[in-house]
N, C-alpha and C positions, 0 to 999 in steps of 0.2 A: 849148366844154368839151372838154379832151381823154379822148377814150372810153379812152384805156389805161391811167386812173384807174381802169376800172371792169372791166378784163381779170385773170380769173383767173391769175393767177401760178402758174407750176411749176417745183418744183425737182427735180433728177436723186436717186434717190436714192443718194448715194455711199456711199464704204467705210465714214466716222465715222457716218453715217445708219444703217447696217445695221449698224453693231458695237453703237450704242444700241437699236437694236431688239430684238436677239438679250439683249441682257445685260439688258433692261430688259421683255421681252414674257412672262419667268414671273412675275411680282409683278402684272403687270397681269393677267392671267388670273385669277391666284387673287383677286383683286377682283373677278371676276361669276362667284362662284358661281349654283347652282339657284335659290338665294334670291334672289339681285338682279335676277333676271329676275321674279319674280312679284313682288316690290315694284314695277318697272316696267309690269309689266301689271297690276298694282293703281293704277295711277296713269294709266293711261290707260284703265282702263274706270271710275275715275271721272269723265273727260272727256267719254268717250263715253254715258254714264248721263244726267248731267244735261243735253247738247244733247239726246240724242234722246228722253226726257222733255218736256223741254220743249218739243221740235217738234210730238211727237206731241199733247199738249195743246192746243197756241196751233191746228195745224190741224185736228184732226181732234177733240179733246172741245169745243173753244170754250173750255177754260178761260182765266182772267185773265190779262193779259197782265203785270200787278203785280205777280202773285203766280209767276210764271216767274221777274222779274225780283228778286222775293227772294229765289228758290230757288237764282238763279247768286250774290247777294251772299251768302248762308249758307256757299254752297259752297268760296266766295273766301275767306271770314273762317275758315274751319275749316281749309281748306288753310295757310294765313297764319301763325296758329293752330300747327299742326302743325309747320310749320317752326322755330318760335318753340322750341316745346320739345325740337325735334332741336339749336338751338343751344345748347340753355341744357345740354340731360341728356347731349347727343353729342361736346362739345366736344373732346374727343379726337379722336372718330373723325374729325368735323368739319375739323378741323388737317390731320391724317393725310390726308385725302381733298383736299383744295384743294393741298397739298401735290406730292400724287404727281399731278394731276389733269395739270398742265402735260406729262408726261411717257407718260402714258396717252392723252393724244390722240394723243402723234405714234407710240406704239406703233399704236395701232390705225386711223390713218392709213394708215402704212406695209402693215398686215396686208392691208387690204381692197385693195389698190394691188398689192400680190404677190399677192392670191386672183386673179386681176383677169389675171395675166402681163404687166403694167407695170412701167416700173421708171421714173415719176416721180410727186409725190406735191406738194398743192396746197401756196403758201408757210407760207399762214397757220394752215395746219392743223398745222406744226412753229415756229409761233415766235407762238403762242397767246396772248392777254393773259390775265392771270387775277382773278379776282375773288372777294374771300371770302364766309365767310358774312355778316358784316354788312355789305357793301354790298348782297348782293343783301337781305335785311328790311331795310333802309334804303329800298329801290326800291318795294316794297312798303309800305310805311306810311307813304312822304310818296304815291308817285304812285297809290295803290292807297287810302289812306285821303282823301285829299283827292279823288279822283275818287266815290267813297262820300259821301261828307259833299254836294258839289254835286249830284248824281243825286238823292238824300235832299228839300233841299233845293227844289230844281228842282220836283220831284214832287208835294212839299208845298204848292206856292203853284199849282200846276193843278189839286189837288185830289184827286190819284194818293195812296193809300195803300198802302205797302207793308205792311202790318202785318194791314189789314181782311180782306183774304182768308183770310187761316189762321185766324181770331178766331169768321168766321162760316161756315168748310165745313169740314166735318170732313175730306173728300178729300182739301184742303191740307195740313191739318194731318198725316193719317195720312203724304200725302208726304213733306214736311218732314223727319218725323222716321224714314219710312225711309232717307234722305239724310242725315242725320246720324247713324245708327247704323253707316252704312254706312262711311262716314268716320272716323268715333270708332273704329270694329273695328279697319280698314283699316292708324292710325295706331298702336292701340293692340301693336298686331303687331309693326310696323317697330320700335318701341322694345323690345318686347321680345327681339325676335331680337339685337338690336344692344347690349343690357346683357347679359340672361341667357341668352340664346338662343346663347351659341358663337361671333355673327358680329362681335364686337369689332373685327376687324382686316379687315371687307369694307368695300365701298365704300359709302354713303350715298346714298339718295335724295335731293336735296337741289334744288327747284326754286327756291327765294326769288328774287324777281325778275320774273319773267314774269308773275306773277297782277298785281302793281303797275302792270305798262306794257300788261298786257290789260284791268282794269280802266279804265286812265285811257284807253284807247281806246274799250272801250263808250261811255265818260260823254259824248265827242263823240255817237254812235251815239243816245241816248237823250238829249241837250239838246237833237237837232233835231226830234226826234219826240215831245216832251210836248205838242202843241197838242191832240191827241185822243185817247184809247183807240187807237183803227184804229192809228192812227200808232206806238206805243208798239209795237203787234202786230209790225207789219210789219219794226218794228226788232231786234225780240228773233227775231223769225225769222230774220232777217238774222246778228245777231248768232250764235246757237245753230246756224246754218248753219253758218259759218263755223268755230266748236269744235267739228262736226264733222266737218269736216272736218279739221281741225287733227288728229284722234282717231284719221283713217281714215291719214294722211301717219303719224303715229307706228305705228301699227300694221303695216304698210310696213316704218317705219325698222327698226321690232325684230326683221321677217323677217331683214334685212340684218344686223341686227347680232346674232344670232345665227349666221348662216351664216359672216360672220366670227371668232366666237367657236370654231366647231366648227373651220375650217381653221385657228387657230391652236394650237388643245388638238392638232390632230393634227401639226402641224411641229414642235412641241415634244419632242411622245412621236417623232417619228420621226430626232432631230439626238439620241437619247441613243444 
């Protein structure tokens, strides 16, 4: 196989590169406001919430290993959910954001590549494929509901109930539902900001997609481990390791992109 299929490609960033930068990096700015940051950090400390809930539990209370695992399908179906109604109520802003989206990466490509004292910048991060909002709820409700449906399923015929936990501990249940207040809040914010709240014409949180191809990868995770309770355990650790890990890499990335957010507020105020 030739490995130079799998070598990051760089491109120089030339004159038409940097005349699209400059004429194209104030519209992108004004898309992450103050607010688009705490939507973002509201969205990863939902990540990080329900891993380390759930690790803390599966190791250290003993709780269900069942009852984790409907705590991360609740969390999946509300985020899903939420997306759902960012298409349905945001569709403007939604248009507007996939729109300019192509254009916004190779801005802030380019930014983090000059914060940097470089002057090349990777291919694919300026000639980007793009995807709207209904492919990525399409990705989510075939690969995301159909991995739900076999898990369900699956769990059913070994004798795993996902439902029996919260019915008979009240723990569960008070969990549960601070996990969906939390969420219902979380989401009920973003929409408001984004109709009444002023932020009509910021950027959109907008994940559809990823919960679909994370779910349908649990459902591996958790078809090979139905033989026993233990098994189930070891997986949802494994599993809720790994999202957070995924939680601690985003928390990271938003250092970073923040630091490029500030050197580009200040190139701007200093080329006037």
């Amino acid at each position: 196989m030739d490995s130079r299929k799998h070598e990051i490609r760089m491109v120089p960033i030339d004159a038409a590169m940097r005349e699209r930068f400059e004429r194209n990096a104030p519209a992108a700015l004004a898309r992450r406001p103050a607010s688009w940051f705490v939507e973002a950090w509201l969205g990863t400390g939902e990540l990080l919430l329900v891993a380390t809930v759930s690790l803390v539990g599966l190791l250290l209370l003993g709780w269900s290993a069942a009852a984790m695992l409907g705590l991360l399908l609740v969390s999946a179906a509300i985020g899903f959910c939420g997306d759902f109604l960012k298409g349905l109520l945001l569709r403007r802003q939604l248009a507007q954001h996939f729109q300019a989206l192509h254009q916004d990466i190779e801005v802030w490509a380019v930014a983090s590549v000059l914060l940097e004292g470089k002057d090349e910048v990777r291919a694919d991060h300026v000639r980007s494929a793009q995807m709207g909002a209904g492919c990525g709820l399409m990705l989510d409700l075939c690969f995301g509901g159909m991995a739900v449906v076999a898990m369900v399923v699956v769990l059913h015929r070994g004798g795993i109930s996902l439902v029996e936990p919260f019915v008979h501990d009240a723990t569960m249940r008070n969990l549960l539902l601070g996990l969906v207040a939390f969420q219902v809040a979380s989401l009920s914010w973003q929409l408001f900001e984004h109709t009444l709240g002023g932020r009509a014409n910021s950027a959109v949180q907008f994940q559809a997609g990823g919960r679909g191809i994370g779910l349908f990868l649990l459902m591996f995770i958790v078809l090979f481990a139905v033989d026993d309770g233990g098994s189930l355990r070891t997986a949802l650790v494994v599993a809720n390791g790994a999202l957070l890990g995924l939680g601690l890499v985003a928390v990271f990335g938003m250092g970073l992109v923040r630091r490029e957010t500030q050197w580009l507020r200040a190139h701007l105020r200093a080329r006037r």
